[in-house]
Structure formats: C-alpha cells, structure tokens
C-alpha positions as CSV (number, residue, x, y, z in Angstrom):
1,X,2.2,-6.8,-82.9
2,X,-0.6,-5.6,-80.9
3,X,-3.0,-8.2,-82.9
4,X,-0.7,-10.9,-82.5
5,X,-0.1,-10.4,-78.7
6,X,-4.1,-10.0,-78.3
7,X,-4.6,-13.0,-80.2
8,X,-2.4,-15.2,-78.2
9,X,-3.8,-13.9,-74.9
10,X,-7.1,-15.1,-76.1
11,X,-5.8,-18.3,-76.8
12,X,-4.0,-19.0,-74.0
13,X,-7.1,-17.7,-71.7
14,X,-9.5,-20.2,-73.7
15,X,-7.0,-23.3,-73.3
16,X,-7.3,-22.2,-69.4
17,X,-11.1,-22.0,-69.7
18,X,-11.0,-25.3,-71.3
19,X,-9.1,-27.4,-69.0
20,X,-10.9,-25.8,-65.7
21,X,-14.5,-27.1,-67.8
22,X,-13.1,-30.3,-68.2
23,X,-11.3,-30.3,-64.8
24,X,-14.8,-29.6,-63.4
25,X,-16.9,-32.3,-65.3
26,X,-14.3,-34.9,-64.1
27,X,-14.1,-33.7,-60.6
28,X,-17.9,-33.7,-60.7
29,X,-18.7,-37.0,-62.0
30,X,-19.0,-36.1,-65.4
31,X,-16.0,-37.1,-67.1
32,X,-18.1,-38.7,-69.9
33,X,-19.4,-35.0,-71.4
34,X,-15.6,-34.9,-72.3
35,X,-16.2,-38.4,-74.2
36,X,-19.4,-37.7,-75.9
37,X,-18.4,-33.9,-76.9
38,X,-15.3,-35.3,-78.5
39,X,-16.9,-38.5,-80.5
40,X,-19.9,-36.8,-81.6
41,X,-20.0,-32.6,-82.0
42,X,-16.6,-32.4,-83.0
43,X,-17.1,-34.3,-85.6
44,X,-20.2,-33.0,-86.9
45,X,-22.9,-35.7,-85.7
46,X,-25.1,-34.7,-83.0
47,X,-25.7,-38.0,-81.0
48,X,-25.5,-41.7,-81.3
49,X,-25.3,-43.4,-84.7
50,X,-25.3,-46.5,-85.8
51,X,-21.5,-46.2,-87.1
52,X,-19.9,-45.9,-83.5
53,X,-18.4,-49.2,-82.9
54,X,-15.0,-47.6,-83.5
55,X,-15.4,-44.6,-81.1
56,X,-15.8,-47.7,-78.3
57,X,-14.0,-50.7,-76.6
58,X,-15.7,-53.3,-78.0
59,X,-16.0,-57.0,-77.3
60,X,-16.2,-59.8,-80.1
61,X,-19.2,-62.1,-80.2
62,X,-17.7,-65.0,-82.1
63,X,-19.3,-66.6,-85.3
64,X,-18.8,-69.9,-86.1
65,X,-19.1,-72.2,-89.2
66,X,-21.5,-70.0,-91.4
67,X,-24.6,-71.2,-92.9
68,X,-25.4,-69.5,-96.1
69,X,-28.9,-67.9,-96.6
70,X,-31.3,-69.5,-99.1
71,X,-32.7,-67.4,-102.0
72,X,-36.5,-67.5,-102.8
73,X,-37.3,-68.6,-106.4
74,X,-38.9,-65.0,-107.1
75,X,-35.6,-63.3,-105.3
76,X,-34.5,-61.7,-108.5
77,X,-37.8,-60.6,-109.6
78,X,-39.5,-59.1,-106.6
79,X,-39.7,-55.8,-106.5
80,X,-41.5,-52.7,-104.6
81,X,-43.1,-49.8,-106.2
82,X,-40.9,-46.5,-106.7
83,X,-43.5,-44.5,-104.7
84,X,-42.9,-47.0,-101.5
85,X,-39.2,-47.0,-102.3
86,X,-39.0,-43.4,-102.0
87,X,-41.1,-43.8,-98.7
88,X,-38.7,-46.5,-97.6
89,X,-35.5,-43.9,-98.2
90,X,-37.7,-41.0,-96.7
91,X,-36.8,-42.6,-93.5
92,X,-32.5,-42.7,-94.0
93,X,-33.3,-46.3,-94.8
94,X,-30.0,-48.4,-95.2
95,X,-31.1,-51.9,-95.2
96,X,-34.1,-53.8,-95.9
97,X,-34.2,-57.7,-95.8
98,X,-37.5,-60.0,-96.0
99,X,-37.2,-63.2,-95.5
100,X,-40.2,-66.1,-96.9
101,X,-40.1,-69.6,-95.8
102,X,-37.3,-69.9,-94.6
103,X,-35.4,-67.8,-97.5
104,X,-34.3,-64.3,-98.1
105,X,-37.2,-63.1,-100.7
106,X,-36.4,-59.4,-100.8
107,X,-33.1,-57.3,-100.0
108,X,-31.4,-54.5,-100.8
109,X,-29.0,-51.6,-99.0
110,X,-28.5,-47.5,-99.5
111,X,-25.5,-45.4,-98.9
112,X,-22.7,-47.4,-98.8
113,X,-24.0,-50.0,-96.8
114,X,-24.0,-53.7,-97.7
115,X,-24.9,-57.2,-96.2
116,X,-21.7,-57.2,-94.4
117,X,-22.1,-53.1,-92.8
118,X,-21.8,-53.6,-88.9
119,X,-24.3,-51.3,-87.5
120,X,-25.8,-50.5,-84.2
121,X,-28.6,-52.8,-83.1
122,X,-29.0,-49.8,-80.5
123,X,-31.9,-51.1,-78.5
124,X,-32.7,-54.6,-80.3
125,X,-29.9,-55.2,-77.7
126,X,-32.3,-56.0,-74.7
127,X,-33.9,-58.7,-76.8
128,X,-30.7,-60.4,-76.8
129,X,-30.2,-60.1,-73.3
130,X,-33.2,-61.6,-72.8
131,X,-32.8,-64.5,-74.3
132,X,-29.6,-65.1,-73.0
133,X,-31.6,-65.0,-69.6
134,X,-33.6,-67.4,-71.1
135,X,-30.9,-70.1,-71.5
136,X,-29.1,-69.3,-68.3
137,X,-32.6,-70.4,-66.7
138,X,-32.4,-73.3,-69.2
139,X,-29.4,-74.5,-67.6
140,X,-30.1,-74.0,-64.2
141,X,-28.3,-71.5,-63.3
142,X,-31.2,-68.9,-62.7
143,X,-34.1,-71.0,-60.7
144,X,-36.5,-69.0,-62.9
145,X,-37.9,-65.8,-64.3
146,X,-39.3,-65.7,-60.5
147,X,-36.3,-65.5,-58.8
148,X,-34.9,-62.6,-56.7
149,X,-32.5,-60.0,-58.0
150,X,-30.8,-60.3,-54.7
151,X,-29.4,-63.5,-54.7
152,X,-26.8,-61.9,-57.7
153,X,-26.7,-58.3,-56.7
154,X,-25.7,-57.7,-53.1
155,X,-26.6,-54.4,-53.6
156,X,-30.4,-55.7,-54.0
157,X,-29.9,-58.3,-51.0
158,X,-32.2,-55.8,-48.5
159,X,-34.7,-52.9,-48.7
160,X,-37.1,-52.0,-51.1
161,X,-34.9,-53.3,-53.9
162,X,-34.9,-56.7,-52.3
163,X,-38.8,-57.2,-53.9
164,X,-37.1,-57.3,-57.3
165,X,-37.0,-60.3,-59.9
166,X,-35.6,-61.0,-62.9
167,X,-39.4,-60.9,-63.8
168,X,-39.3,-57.2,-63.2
169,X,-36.3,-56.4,-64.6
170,X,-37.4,-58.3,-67.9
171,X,-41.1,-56.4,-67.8
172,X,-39.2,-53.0,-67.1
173,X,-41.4,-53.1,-63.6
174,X,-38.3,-52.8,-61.5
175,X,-39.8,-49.4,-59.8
176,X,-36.2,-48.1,-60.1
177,X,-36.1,-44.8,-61.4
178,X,-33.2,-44.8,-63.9
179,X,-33.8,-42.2,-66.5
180,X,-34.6,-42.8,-70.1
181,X,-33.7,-39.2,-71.3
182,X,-31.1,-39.5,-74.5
183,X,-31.2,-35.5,-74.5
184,X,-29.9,-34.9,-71.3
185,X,-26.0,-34.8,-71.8
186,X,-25.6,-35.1,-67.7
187,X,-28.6,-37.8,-67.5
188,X,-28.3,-41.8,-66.9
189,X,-28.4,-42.5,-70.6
190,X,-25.3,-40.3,-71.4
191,X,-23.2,-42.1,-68.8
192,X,-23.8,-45.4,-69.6
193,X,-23.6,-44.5,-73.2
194,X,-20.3,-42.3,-73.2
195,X,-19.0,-43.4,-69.5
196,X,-17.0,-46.0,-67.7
197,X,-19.1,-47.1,-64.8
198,X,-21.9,-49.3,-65.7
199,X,-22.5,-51.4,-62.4
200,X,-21.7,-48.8,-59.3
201,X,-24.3,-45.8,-61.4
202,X,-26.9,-48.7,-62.3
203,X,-27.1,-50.2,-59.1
204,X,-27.4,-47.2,-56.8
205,X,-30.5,-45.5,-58.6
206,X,-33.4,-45.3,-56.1
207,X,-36.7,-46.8,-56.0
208,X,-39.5,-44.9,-57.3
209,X,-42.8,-47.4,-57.3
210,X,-43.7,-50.8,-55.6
211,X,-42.2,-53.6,-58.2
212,X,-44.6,-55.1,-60.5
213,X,-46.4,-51.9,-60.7
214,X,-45.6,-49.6,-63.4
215,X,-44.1,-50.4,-66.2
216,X,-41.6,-47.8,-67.2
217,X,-39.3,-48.8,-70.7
218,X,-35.7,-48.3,-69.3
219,X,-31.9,-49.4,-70.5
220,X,-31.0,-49.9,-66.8
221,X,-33.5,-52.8,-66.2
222,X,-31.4,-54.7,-68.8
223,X,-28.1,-53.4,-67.7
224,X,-29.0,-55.3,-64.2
225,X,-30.4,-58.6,-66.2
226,X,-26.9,-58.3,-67.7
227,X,-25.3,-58.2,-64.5
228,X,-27.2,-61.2,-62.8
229,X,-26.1,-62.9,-66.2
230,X,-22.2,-62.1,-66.1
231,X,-22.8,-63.5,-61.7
232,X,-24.8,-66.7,-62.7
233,X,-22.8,-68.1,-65.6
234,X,-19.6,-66.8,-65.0
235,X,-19.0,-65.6,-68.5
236,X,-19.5,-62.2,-70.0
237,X,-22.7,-61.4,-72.1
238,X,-21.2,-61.5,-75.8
239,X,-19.1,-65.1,-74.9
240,X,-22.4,-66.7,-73.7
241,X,-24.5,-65.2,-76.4
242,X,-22.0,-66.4,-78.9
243,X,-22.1,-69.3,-77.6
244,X,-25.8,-70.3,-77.6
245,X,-26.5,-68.5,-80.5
246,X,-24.1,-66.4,-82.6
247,X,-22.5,-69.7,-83.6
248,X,-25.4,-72.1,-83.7
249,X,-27.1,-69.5,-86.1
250,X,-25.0,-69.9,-88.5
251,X,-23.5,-66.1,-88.0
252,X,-21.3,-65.2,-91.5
253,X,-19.4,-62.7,-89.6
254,X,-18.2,-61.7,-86.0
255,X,-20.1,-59.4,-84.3
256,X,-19.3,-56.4,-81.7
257,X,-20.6,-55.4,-78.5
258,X,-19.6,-52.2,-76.9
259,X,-18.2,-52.2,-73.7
260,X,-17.9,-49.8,-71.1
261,X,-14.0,-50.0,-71.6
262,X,-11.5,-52.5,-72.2
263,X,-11.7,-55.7,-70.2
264,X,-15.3,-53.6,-68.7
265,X,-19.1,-54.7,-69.1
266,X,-21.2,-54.9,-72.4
267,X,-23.8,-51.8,-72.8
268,X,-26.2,-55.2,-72.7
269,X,-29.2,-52.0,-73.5
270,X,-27.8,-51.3,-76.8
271,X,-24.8,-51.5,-78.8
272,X,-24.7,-55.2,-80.3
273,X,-23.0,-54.3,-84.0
274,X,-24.1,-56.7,-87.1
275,X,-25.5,-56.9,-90.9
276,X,-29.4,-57.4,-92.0
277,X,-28.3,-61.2,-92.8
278,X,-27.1,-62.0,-89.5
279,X,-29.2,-60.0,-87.3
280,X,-32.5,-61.9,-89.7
281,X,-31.6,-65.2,-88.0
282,X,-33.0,-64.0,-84.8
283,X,-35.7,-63.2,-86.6
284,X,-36.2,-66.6,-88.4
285,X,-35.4,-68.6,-84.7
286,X,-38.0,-66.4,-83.3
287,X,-40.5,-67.2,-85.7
288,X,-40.0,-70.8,-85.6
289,X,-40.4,-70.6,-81.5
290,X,-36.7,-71.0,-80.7
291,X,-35.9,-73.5,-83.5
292,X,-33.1,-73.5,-85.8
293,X,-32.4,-75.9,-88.7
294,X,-35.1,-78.4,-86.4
295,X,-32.8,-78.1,-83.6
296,X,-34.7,-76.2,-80.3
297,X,-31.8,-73.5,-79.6
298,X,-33.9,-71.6,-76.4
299,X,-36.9,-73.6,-74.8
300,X,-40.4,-72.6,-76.4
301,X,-41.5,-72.2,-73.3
302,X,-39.8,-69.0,-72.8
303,X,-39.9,-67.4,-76.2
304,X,-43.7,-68.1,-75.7
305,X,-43.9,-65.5,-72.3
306,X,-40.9,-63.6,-74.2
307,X,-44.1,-62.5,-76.3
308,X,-47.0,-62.1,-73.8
309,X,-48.0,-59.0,-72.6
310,X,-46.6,-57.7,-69.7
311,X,-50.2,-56.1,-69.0
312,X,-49.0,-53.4,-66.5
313,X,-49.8,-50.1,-66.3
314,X,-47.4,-47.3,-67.3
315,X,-47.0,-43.9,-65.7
316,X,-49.9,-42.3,-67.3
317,X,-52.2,-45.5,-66.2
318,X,-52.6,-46.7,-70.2
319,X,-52.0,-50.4,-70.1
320,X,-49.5,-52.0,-71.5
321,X,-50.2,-54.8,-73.7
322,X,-47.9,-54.6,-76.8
323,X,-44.7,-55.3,-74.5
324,X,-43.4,-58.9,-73.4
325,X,-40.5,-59.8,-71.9
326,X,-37.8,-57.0,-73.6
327,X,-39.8,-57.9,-76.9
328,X,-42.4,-55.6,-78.9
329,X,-46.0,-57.0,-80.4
330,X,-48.1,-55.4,-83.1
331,X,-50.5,-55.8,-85.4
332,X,-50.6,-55.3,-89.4
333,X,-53.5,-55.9,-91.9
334,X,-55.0,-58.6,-89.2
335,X,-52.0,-60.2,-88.6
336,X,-50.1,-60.3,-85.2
337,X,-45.7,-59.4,-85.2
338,X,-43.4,-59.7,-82.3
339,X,-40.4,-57.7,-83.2
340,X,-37.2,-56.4,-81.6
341,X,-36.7,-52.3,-81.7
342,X,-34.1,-49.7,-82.1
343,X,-34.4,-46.1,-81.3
344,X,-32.8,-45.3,-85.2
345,X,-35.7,-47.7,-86.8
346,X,-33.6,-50.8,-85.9
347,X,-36.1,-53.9,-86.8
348,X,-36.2,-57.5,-86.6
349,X,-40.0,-58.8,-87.1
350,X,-41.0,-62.0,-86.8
351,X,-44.8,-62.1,-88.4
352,X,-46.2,-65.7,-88.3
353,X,-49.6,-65.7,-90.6
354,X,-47.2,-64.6,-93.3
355,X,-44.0,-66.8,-92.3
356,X,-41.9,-64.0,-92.9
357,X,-39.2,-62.0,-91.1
358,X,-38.6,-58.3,-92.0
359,X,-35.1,-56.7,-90.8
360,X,-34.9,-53.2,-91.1
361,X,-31.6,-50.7,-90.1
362,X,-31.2,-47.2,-91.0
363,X,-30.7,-43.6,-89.3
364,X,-34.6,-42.3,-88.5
365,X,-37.2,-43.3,-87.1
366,X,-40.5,-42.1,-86.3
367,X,-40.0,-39.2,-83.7
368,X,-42.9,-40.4,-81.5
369,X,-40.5,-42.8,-79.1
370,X,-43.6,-44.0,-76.8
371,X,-45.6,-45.2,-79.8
372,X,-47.1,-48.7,-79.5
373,X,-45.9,-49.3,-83.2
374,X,-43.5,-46.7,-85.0
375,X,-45.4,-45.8,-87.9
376,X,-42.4,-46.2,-90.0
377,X,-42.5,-49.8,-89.3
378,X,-45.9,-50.1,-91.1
379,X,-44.0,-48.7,-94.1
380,X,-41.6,-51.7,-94.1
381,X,-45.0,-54.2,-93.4
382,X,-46.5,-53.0,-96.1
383,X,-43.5,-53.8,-98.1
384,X,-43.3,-57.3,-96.8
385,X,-47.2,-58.2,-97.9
386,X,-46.4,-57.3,-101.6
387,X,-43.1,-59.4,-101.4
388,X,-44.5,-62.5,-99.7
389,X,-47.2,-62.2,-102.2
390,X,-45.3,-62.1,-105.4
C-alpha cells in the first residue's frame, strides 16, 4: 500500500510538473516546443523528416491533366555499379531519377518508397517560390525584381527595412537577422517549422547589415518573398504555383504544402511534398530555360538571373558565387549544374552539356550544411555521367 500510494504521488506530481512546463512555454511564446516534442521525440525521430506531411495542415497544389514520362531506349538496361550503389544507399538514399533528352534514362527507389512516395522537398521549396515571383513579375503585378519590399509589407514601409527589395530577399541580402539554426528548439527555424505564426515572427526580426551586403542563406528571406506574393496576386502560394506550373507540367499527382495551420500561410522555405517524377519536371523546364513541351512557361529572362551569381560576400567575407536567385550552381567533370537543394540531400539538377536532369530524395546528406556543393551530390553526378553515357 505504501508502494502504491508513493507511486501515485509521483504521478500526480509529474502530471503537475508537466502542465506548469507546458503552461510556461505557451505563456512564453513557445507553445510550438509542445508541437515539435509531441511530432518528433515521442515518436522516436529526432527532427524533421521527409515523411511529415501528416503531422501538418497542409494545403493542395492541384495537378492537372498528366503527361506521362518518356522512357529512354537503354531504360531497362542501364545500370550502375554495385560499389556506387552501395555508396548511393550509404547516404539513406530513397530515390534516384535521371532523366536524358528529354526521357527518364535511369530510376529506381529504396525502403518502401516509390514514384508516387510524397516527400519533403524541405528547402528545394525557395526555388519554387522564386519562380512563382518570377511570373507574378511576368504579369505585372510586381514592377520587378527591383522593386521595394515596402510597397507589400507595411511593416517594411519606413526605417532601415524600407531599403529592402525583392532583389534582396531573392539573394538572401535582406540584412535581417533571422536565424538559420535547426538545433535550437526555441530559435526562428523551430517556430516557423512547428508554430502558428509565420507573418507577425518573420516580419518583426531586426536588421543586422546594410541590404545588398552580406549575403546570409535564411528561410525567412523566402517566407517574406511569399508574403509579397500572397499581397500582389491575391492568391495563396500553392493555388498560383499550381496554376502556372503544377498543372502545365504535366504533374501525375497532387502535391502538398504545409501550412502554418488550417486556412494559415505555406512554410513557402520548405515543405512542398512530391515524387522524383514530378518534382524532375522542374528540373527538365529548368534546363530547357523555362520551356515546356515548346511552350515558354516562366520568361527566360528570369530563369537566366535565377542562375547568376549573386556575387556578395557572406559573413566570413568569402564570396559568393555558387548562389543565384534561391537557386544553387556547381561544377562536375567540366561541366556547369544549377540545381535546387534540401537540407536531407533533396536534389533537382539541371546540367546542360549533358542534357540531363538528376532528382535525388532521401534522409542524409552531407553534414557540412555551408558547402558550396554537398559532396554527396557528386556521388549522384557521377552516377548520371555513366547513365547518359550508356
């Protein structure tokens, strides 16, 4: 009896202890611990993954009539080495898709997974944004690139913050200082990741440098380019993108973008949910410079300074040159890429000289998040030159 009353003591004083926490993390702002303890510890994962669609509110990016995939002649012969497909599943690899003029040349999944697995884009996100910026300037509704942040965001109408462009936000030279820590379960990234309020945390962040003058990779640039988007076109980021290109690409299934909660704002910096097949007609658009099926989708124009570099220095005065307009550029075996990048190893890469496209999604990637070029990508390069040579 004495066990039984000690034990429920000790219960009932660790129920108290746990509402007072959570009491205090919602009192203080941080209601969203609550969130990411529940959707991630408790059952056993130890962060984001690219399976958490169902933990959010999402938002449907409607497909429209599909348009099957072409095979290559070689598609059921090509094949990889056992050595570089052991390399390939070192890194928790669960897709791989090469596409070769125009048709899908190499492809195969791991785990489970399958050409129709929705998984998280996680960063490859802000690519989209910005080209959804890209034909909102199309159609007139932003002046240009050039234009003030302020004319959107009253929040950015006076101050420092009123120096601000689109240009900056799409550089990541706003000179805000958001926050780009993912380990910091009280930091920016956790908010916007786990929390509710997207706009009134995103907007109030301070000013750290002149804009235009260091170039510092943050989600919260793209959160505001998402912002000016929803204020221009009067539609919400996954209606215009389907619009303008979930459905003119030929999409074979609905996508999903998280929202901050139901009816809320897409997390524009991540969180757009899709399969290899799908997500390799960006790819394929990007490498024909905005085209699809001969019909220009997004003016060249822009894809063109999508893929220039930004040539700013970052915070450690090493210039950037490998960065565009929320795109990536590299260089493989004397051949330039321009790709679109996820913090798991989430990869669309558009490689001209070799008119390919390589999409790769999985669960690891190389640990060194500043690299110019993940290493790990290399791996997937390398498997592109023997398939586009077979």
């Amino acid at each position: 009896m004495k066990f039984i009353r000690f034990l429920l003591r000790f219960l009932i004083s660790l129920l108290i202890a746990i509402v007072l926490v959570a009491l205090g993390l919602w009192i203080s702002g941080n209601g969203h611990v609550i969130k990411a303890v529940r959707s991630t510890y408790l059952v056993g994962e130890t962060g984001p993954t690219i399976d958490d669609y169902p933990k959010f509110e999402n938002r449907r990016v409607e497909a429209g009539t599909p348009q099957l995939w072409e095979f290559s002649e070689n598609y059921q012969s090509n094949s990889l080495s056992k050595e570089l497909v052991k390399e390939i599943e070192s890194w928790e690899t669960t897709s791989l898709l090469i596409l070769h003029r125009d048709s899908i040349a190499y492809e195969r999944y791991w785990n489970g997974y399958s050409e129709k697995s929705l998984t998280n884009t996680f960063s490859m996100a802000k690519s989209f944004t910005s080209l959804a910026i890209g034909i909102a300037i199309e159609e007139g509704r932003i002046k240009s690139i050039d234009q003030k942040a302020g004319d959107f965001l009253p929040e950015f109408a006076e101050g420092e913050k009123a120096k601000i462009t689109i240009k900056h936000l799409l550089q990541m030279a706003s000179g805000i200082d958001f926050g780009e820590s993912y380990g910091n379960p009280f930091g920016y990234m956790a908010k916007t990741y786990y929390g509710s309020d997207l706009y009134d945390l995103t907007v109030s962040k301070p000013m750290k440098y002149e804009p235009g003058t260091v170039w510092k990779y943050q989600g919260g640039n793209t959160l505001l380019l998402s912002f000016i988007l929803e204020k221009a076109t009067g539609q919400n980021l996954s209606d215009y993108f389907s619009k303008h290109f979930w459905k003119p690409l030929g999409a074979t299934e609905d996508a999903l973008w998280s929202i901050s909660e139901e009816g809320g704002r897409e997390r524009s910096y991540c969180c757009f949910y899709s399969n290899a097949r799908d997500f390799a007609r960006i790819g394929q658009m990007m490498l024909d410079s905005g085209k699809w099926n001969g019909r220009q989708l997004i003016n060249q124009a822009y894809i063109e300074k999508s893929i220039s570099p930004v040539n700013i220095k970052n915070e450690a005065a090493k210039l950037i040159d490998y960065y565009g307009l929320q795109w990536w550029m590299g260089e493989y075996q004397g051949a330039d890429f321009y790709y679109a990048r996820g913090i798991q190893g989430q990869y669309i890469v558009a490689i001209p000289a070799w008119d390919a496209v390589v999409v790769r999604l999985g669960h690891k990637r190389d640990p060194n998040v500043g690299a110019e070029v993940p290493k790990d990508l290399f791996v997937y390069l390398e498997a592109a030159v023997i398939i586009t040579n077979q």
